[in-house]
DSSP file (Angstrom, degrees, kcal/mol; ACC not computed):
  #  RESIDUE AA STRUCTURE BP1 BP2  ACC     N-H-->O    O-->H-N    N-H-->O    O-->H-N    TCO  KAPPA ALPHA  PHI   PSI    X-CA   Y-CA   Z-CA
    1    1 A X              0   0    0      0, 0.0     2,-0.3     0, 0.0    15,-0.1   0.000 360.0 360.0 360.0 149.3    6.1   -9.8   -4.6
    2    2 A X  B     -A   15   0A   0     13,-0.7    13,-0.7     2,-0.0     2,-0.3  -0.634 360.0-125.4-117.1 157.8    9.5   -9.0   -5.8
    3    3 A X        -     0   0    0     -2,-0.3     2,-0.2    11,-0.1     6,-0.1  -0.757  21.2-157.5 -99.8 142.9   12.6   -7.9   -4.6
    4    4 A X    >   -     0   0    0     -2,-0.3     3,-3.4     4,-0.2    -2,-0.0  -0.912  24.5-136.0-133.8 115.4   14.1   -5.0   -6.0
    5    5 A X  T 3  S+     0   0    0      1,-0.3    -1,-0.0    -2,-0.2     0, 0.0   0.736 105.3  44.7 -43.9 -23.0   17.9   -4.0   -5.9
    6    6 A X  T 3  S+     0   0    0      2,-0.0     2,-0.5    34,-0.0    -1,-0.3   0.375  94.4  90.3-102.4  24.3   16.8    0.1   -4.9
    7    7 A X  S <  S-     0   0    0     -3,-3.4    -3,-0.1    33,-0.1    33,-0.1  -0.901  85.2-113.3-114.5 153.6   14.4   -0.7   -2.6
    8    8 A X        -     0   0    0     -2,-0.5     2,-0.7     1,-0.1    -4,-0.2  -0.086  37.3-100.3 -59.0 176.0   15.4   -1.1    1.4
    9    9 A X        +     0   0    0     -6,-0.1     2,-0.3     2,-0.0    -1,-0.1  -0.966  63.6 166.5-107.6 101.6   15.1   -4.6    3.1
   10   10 A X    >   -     0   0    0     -2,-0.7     3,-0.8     3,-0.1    -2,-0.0  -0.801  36.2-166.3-111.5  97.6   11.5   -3.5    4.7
   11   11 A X  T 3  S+     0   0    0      1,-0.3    -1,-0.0    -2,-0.3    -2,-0.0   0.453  95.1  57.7 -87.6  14.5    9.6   -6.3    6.1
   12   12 A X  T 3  S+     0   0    0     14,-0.0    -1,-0.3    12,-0.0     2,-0.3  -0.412 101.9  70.7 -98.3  41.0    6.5   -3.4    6.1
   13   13 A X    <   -     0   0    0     -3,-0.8     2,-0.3     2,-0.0    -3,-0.1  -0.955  58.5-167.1-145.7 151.6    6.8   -2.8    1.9
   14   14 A X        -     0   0    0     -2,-0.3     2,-0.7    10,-0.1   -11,-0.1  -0.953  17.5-127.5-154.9 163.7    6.1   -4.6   -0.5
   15   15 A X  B     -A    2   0A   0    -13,-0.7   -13,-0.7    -2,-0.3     2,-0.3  -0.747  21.0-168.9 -97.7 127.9    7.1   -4.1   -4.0
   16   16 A X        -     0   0    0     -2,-0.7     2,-0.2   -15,-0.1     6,-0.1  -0.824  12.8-139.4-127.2 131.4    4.7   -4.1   -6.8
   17   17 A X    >   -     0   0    0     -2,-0.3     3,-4.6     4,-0.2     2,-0.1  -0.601  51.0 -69.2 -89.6 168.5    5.4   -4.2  -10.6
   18   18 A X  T 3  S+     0   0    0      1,-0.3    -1,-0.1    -2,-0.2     3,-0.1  -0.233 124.3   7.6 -33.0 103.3    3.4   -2.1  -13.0
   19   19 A X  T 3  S+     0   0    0      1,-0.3    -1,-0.3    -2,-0.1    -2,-0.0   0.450 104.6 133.7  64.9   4.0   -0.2   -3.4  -13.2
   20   20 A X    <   -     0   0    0     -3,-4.6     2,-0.3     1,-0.0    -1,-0.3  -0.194  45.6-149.0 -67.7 172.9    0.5   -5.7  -10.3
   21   21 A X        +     0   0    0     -3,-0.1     2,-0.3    -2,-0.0    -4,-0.2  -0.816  19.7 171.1-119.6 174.0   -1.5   -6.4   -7.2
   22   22 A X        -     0   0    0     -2,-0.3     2,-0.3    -6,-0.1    -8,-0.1  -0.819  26.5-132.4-156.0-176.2    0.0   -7.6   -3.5
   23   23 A X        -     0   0    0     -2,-0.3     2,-0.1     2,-0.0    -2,-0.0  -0.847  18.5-179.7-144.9 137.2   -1.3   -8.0   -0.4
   24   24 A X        -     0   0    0     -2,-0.3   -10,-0.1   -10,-0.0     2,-0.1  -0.724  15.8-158.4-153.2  91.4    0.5   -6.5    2.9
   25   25 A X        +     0   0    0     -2,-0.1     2,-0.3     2,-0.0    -2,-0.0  -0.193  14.4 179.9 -62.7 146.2   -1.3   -7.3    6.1
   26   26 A X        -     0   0    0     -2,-0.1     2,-0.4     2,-0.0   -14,-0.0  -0.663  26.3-147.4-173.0 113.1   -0.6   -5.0    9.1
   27   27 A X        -     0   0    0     -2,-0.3     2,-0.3     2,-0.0    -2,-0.0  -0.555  25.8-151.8 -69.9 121.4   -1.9   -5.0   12.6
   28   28 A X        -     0   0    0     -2,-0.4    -2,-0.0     1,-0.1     3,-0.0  -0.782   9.3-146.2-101.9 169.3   -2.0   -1.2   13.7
   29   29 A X  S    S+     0   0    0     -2,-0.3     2,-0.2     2,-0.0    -1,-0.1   0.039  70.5  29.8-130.9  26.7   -1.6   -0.4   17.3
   30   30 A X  S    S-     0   0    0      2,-0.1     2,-0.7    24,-0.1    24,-0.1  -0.992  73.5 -98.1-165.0-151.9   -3.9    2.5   17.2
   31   31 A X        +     0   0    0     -2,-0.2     2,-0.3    24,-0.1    24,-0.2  -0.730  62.3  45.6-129.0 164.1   -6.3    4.3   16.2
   32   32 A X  E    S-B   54   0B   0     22,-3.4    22,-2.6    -2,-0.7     2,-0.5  -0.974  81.1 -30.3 145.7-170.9   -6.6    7.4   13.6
   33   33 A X  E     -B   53   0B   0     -2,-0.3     2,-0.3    20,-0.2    20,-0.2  -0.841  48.5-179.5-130.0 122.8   -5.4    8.6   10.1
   34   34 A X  E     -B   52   0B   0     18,-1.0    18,-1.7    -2,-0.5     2,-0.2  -0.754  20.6-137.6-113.6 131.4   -2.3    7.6    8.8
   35   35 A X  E     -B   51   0B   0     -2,-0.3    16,-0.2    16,-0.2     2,-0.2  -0.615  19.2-166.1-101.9 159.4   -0.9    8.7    5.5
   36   36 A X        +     0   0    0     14,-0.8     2,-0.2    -2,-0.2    14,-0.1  -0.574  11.7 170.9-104.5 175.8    1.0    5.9    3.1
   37   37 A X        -     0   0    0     -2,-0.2     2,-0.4    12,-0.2    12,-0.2  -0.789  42.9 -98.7-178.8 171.0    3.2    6.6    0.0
   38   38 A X        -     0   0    0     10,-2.3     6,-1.2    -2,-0.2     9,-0.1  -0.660  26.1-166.8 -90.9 131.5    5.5    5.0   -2.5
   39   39 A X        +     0   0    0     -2,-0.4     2,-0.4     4,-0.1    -1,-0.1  -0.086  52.1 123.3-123.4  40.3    9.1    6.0   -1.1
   40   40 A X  S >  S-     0   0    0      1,-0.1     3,-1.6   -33,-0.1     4,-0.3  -0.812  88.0 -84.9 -75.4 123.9   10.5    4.7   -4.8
   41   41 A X  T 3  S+     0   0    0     -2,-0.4    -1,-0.1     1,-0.2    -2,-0.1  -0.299 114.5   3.7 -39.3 128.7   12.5    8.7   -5.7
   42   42 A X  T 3  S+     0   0    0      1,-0.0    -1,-0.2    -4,-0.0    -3,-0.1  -0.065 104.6  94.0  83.3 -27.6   10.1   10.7   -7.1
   43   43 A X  S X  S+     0   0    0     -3,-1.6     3,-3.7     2,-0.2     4,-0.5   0.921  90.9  55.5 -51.9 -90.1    6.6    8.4   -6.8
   44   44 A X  G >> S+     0   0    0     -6,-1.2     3,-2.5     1,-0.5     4,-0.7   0.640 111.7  40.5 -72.9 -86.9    5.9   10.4   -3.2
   45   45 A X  G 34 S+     0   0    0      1,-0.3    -1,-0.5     2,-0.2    -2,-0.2   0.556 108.4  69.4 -39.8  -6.2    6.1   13.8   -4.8
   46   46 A X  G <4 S-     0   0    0     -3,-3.7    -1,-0.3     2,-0.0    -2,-0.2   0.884 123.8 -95.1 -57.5 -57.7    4.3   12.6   -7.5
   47   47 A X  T <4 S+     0   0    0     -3,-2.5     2,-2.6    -4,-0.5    -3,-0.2   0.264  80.0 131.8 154.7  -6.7    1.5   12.2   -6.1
   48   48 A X     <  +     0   0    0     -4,-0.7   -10,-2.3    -5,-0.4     2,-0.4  -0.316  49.1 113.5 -87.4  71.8    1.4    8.0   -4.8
   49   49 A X        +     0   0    0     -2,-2.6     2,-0.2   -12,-0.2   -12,-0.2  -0.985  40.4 157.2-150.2 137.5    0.5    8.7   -1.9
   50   50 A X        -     0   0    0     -2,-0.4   -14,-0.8   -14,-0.1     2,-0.3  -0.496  30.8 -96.5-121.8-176.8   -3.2    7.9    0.3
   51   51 A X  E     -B   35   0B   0    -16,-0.2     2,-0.4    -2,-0.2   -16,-0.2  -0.968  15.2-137.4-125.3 162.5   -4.7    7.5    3.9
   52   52 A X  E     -B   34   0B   0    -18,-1.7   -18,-1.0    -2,-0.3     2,-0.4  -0.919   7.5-154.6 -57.5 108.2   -5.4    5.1    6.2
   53   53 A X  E     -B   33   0B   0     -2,-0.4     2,-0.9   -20,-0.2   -20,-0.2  -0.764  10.6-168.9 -92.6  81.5   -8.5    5.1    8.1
   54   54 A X  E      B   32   0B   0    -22,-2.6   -22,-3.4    -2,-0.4   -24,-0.1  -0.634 360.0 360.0-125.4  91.3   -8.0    3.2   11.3
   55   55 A X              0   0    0     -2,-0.9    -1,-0.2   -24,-0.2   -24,-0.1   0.003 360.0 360.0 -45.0 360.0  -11.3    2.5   13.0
């Protein structure tokens, strides 16, 4: 994971380059369906955005 000078200090991001992978572990504290998305300008309206399913 990388740092990037436009991205916020978010210790719940991580930043991914182009054809990278990461890993972001995250305890949720309920339960339901939660939407994600890339909050880089322009990704989110793009379309880079998914759900959660939390069983």
């Amino acid at each position: 994971m990388s740092s990037s000078s436009d991205m916020m200090d978010e210790p719940n991001a991580v930043d991914v380059s182009a054809g990278g992978t990461a890993r972001l572990v995250y305890t949720f504290d309920r339960l339901g369906t939660l939407e994600y998305g890339c909050q880089v300008p322009g990704h989110y309206a793009a379309g880079m955005l998914g759900t959660i399913a939390v069983i």
